[in-house]
N, C-alpha and C positions, 0 to 999 in steps of 0.2 A: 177475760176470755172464757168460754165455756167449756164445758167440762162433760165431757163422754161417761155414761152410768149403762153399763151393757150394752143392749146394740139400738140406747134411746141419745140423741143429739138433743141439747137445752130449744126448748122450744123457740127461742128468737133466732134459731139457724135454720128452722127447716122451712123456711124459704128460698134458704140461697142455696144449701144439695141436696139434691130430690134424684133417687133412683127411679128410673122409670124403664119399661120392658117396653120398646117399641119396635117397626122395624124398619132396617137403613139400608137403602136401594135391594142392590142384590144378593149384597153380605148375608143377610137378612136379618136373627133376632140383636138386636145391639141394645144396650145397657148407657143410661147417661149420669152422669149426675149434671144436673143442672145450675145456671148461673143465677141470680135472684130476677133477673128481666124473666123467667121463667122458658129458656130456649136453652135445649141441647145441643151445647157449646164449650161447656166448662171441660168436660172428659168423655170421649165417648170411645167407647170398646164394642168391638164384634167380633164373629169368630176369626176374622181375617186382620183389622187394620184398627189402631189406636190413633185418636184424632185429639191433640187440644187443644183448644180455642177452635173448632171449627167440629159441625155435627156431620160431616161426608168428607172424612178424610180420605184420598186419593190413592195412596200410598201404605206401608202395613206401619212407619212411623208418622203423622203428619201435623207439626205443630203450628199455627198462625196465631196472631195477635196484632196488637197495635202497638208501638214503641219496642223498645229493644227487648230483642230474645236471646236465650241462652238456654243450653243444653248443659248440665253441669255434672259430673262422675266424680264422687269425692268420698274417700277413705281418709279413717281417724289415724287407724294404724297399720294398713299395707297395703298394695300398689291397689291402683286405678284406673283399669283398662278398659276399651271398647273394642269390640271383635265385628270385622265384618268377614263373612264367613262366604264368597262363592261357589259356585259349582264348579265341578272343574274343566278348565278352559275357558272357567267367565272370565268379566273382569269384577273387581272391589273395588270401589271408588265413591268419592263423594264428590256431588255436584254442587258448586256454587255459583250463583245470578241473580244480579238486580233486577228487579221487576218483570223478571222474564226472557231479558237478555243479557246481551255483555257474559257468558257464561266460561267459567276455568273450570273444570275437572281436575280432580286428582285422587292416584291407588295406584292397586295395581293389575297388570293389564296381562290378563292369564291367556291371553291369544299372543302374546312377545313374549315369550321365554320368562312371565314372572316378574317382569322391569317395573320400577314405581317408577310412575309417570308425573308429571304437572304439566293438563292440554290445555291449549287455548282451543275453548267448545263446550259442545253437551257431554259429549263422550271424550275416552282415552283410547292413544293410538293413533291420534288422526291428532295435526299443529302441534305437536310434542315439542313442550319447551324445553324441561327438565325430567331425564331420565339416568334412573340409578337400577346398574346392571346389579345380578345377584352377587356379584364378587365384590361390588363396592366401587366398578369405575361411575361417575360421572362425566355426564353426558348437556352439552348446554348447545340445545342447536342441531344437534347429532343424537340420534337414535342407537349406536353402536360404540360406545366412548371407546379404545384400544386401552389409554392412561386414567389413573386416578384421576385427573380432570381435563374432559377436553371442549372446548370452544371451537364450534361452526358457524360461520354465516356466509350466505348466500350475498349481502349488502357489499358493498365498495370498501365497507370500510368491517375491519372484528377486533374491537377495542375491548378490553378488560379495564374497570377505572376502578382505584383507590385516592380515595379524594381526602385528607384529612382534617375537618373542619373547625378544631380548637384553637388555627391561626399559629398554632404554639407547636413544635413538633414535627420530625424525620413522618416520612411516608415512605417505605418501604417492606420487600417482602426476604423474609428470612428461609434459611435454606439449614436443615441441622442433617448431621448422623450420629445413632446413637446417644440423642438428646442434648446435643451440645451446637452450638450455632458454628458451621463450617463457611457457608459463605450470605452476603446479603448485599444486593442493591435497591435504592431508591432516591428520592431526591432529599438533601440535605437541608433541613428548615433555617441551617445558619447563613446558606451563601445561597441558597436557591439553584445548587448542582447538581446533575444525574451523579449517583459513586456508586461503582461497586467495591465491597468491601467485605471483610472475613469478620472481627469482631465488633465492628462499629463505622460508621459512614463518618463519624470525626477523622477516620484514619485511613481513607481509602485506598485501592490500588489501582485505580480507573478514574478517571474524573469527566462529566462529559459536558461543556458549558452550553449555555445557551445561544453564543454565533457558532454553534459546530463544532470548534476546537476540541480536542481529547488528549487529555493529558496520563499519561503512565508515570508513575512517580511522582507528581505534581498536583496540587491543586489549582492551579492557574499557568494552565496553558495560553501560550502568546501564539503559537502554529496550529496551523491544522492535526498534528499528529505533535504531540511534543515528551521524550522520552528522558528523564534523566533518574539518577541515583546518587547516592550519596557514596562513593567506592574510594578510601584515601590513600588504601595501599594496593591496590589491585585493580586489574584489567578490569574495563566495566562493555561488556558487552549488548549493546542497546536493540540490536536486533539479531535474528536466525533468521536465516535463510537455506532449507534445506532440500535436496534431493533424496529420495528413498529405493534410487535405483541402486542395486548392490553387484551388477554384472560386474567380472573381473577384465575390464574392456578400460577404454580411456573413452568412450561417447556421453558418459552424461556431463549435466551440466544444470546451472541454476543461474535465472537471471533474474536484473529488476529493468524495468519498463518504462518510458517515461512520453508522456500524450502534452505537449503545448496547446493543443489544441482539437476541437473535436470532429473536426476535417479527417485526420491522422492519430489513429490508439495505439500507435508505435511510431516514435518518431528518433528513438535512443534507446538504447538498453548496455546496460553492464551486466556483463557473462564471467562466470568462474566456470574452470571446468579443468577437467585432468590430463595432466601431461603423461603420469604413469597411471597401473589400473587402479590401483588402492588395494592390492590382494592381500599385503601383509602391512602391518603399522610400519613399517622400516621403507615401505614403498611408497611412499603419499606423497604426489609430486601436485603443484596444481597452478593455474594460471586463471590473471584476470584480462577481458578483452573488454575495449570500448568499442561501442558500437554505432552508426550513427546512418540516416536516409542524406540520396541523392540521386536526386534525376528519380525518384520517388523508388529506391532499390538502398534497401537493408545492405551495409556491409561492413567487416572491419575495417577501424582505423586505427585504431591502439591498442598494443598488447604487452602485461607484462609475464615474465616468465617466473617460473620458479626458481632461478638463480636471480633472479633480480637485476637480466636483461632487460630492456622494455626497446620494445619496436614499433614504429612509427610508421606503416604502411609495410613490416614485416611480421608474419607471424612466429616466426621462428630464429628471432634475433642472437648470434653468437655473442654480439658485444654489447656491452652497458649499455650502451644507448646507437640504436639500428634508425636510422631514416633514410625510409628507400620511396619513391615515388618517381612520375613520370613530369618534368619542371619546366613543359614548355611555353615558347609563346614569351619570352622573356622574364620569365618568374623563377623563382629559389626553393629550393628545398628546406632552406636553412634561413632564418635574419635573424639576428643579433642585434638590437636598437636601444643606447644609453640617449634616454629621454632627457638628460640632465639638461637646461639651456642653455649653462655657462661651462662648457666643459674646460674643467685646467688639468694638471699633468696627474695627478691621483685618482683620475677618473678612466673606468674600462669598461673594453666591451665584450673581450674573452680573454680571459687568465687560463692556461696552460700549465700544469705545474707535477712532478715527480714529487708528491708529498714523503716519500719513506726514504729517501735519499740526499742529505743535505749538501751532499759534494761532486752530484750528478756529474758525469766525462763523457757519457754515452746514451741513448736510447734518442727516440723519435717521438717530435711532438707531434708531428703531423705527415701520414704517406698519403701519396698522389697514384693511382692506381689507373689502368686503363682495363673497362671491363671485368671493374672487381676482382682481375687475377694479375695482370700484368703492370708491376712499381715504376712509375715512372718519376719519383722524384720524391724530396723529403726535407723536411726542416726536423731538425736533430740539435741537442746536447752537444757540444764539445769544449769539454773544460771550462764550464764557468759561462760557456760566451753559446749561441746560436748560429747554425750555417745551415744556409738553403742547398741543398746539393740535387743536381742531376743526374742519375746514373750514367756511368760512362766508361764502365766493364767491354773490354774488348769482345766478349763473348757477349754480347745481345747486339752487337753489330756486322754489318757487313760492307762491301764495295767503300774502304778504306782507301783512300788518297791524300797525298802532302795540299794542305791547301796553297796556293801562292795569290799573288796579284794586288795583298792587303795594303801597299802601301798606295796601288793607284786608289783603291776604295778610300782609304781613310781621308786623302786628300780632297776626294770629293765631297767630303762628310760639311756640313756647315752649322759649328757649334755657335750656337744661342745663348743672349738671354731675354727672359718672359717673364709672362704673370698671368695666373691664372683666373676667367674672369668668375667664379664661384668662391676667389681668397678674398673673404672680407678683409682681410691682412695684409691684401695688397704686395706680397714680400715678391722680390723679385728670386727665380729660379735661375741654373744654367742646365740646359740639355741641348735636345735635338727635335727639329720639324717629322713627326711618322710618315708622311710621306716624301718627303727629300731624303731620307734613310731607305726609304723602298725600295726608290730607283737605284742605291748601288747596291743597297746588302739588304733584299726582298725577308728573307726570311725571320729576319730580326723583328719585322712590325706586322700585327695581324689585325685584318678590314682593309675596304677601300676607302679611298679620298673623297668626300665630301658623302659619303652615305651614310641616309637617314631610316630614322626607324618607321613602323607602320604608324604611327600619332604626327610623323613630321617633326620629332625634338631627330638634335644628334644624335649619329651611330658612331661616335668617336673609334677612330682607331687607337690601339695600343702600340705599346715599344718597349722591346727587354733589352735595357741597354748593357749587360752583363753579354750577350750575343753579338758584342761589338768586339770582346774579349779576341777570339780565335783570329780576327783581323787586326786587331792593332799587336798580336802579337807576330801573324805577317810580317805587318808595316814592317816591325823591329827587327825582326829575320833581313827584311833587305835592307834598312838602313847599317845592320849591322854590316851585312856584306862588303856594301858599297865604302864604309868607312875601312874597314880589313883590306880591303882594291886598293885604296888610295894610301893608305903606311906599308902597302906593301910594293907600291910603286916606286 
């Protein structure tokens, strides 16, 4: 290489830089050194604009060449900076473009409040992709970020991707305070699961799979929603459900919802809600109601209370168990059905029982009521054994007379024997024809003779034959008579 001796270059250089005083356009005197093709090319300076590789730079920096360029700022030992310096209210920015198009800008853009921008364009301020407020929010999309980072689009869809490409590895975004990881979800590279999770997606406390399921507690959810814990001495309460009305009143209340279908987005709902207000802890009463559509109208059907009443078409039930309703048309309020097919004698269909009492003498298994207030009758306890009783208190009666004439009735009476044609058993019975009992002693059998239901099957009549009692007791009154007439004749 040659070697500099004062201000003399070795002479096999001075063909390739040559200072020469010429002048370049408007600029005017411009200074080159030249390339060995002998064209001001190599460096050209004038009072306004430094050009290299090009003798009519455009610009006051303007480098061209053939093959790749570089602009390089390098310290041995301390920092290394470039300043672009605006006027105030320009913007500072460098422009980047292939061959004249395709062009991204980026600086900053002293007509916005000072924002560093990155535009799609010649200039900043105008397609702003990426902008960074002077506090430090980012902005992707949006010109205004409110958050340390925020994402806008105008598109159908504003996707943020983290894609992890070593095949190998969790893809997930951590969450810390204070420098310590508080929460994280992502997808788990062992099982291919969305988790969110506190120290590790090995341990999650969310699990979301890929038919939808979402497991709480779980990593393998079998429901839509599937909630469990591990709880071996203690109540485990799987979900809250709460009201934040605090009125000292009994009106709120919290329900859950339920849609079969999407015809109907209420079709059932289970309601809690307060019997008392809740003013003091010592006062907290509170009831659950079922709720259910018909004839396409919301109403109660089951309620239970906070004594642990439950009412069946009552909302306000006194006794354990309240079924009130209206049972016409042939229908029951109540059925009781032993599905067994082979019923033998250890098989039932309601058991009855005074459990705190082993030597029961007294109480009522069942009162007969007319209009919920007035007894008409009772099956009762008595010593060991059961009896059906009718009230028969002289004070709920009136227009009392001797009855007489039982012995013509009874005689008319015409005792049977039958079989009944639904006894597969075929066993033969003894009683009485309901209606050949009509015609003497009406009151004993209730329906008419041969009347049918609205389908055309039998309206059978009934017969209490215990109603036969006050007559054959008659009868006995005159045969006794008649026998007393004749020893005393």
């Amino acid at each position: 290489m040659a070697t500099l001796t004062g201000n003399t270059i070795a002479s096999t250089y001075l063909p390739l830089l040559r200072i020469t005083n010429n002048t370049m356009g408007v600029a005017g005197t411009a200074y080159y050194i030249k390339d060995s093709a002998d064209t001001n090319s190599a460096l050209s300076i004038s009072t306004t604009r430094v050009g290299i590789g090009t003798a009519a730079p455009s610009v006051a920096l303007d480098i061209q060449g053939a093959g790749a360029l570089g602009l390089r700022v390098e310290s041995a030992d301390n920092n290394a900076f470039a300043i672009l310096d605006a006027h105030t209210g320009a913007d500072a920015y460098i422009l980047c473009r292939e061959a004249g198009a395709n062009e991204w800008a980026f600086g900053l853009d002293g007509s916005d409040t000072n924002k560093w921008k990155v535009s799609e364009g010649s200039t900043i301020g105008t397609n702003d992709r990426l902008v960074i407020m002077e506090g430090g929010n980012v902005g992707i999309g949006t010109a205004s970020p409110a958050t340390i980072l925020e994402l806008e689009s105008a598109a159908s869809e504003t996707a943020l991707g983290i894609d992890n490409t070593a095949g190998d590895g969790d893809v997930c975004v951590r969450y810390k305070l204070s420098g310590s990881t508080t929460f994280m979800h992502g997808v788990d590279d062992t099982d291919d699961k969305f988790k969110i999770g506190t120290t590790s997606l090995a341990s999650p406390k969310i699990t979301l799979q890929s038919d939808g399921n979402v497991g709480i507690g779980t990593t393998s959810p079998t429901q839509q929603l599937d909630v469990t814990k591990d709880v071996a001495s203690a109540e485990f309460i799987a979900l809250h459900l709460g009201n934040q009305q605090d009125d000292n009143d009994t009106s709120g209340s919290v329900s859950i919802q339920f849609s079969p279908d999407t015809q109907q987005d209420n079709a059932a709902k289970i309601s809690v809600g307060k019997v008392s207000d809740f003013s003091t802890s010592g006062n907290c009463d509170s009831y659950m109601s079922f709720h259910t559509i018909q004839d396409n109208s919301m109403s109660e059907k089951m309620r239970i209370m906070d004594s642990g009443n439950v009412g069946i078409g009552k909302t306000n039930p006194g006794e354990k168990f309240n079924v009130t309703g209206d049972a016409s048309g042939g229908t029951a309020l109540v059925q009781f059905e032993n599905t067994h097919d082979s019923v033998v004698d250890n098989d039932h269909v309601l058991m009855l029982a005074f459990g705190g009492d082993a030597g029961v003498t007294e109480g009522n298994f069942i009162i007969f009521r007319d209009n919920d207030t007035a007894e008409m009758g009772v099956i009762k306890a008595n010593s060991a054994t059961v009896v059906v009783d009718s009230y028969s208190d002289y004070r709920i009666k009136n227009t009392i007379a001797t009855l007489s004439g039982g012995l013509t009735r009874v005689n008319a009476l015409r005792p049977v024997t039958f079989k009944y044609n639904t006894d597969s058993g075929n066993a033969t019975h003894e009683g009485f024809i309901a209606h050949e009992v009509q015609e003497h002693i009406p009151y004993a059998v209730r329906g008419a003779k041969d009347a049918v239901k609205d389908d055309g099957s039998v309206k059978a009549q009934s017969f209490c034959i215990y109603q036969l009692i006050p007559q054959l007791v008659s009868a006995i009154q005159e045969l006794s008579a008649k026998v007393t007439a004749l020893e005393n004749a």
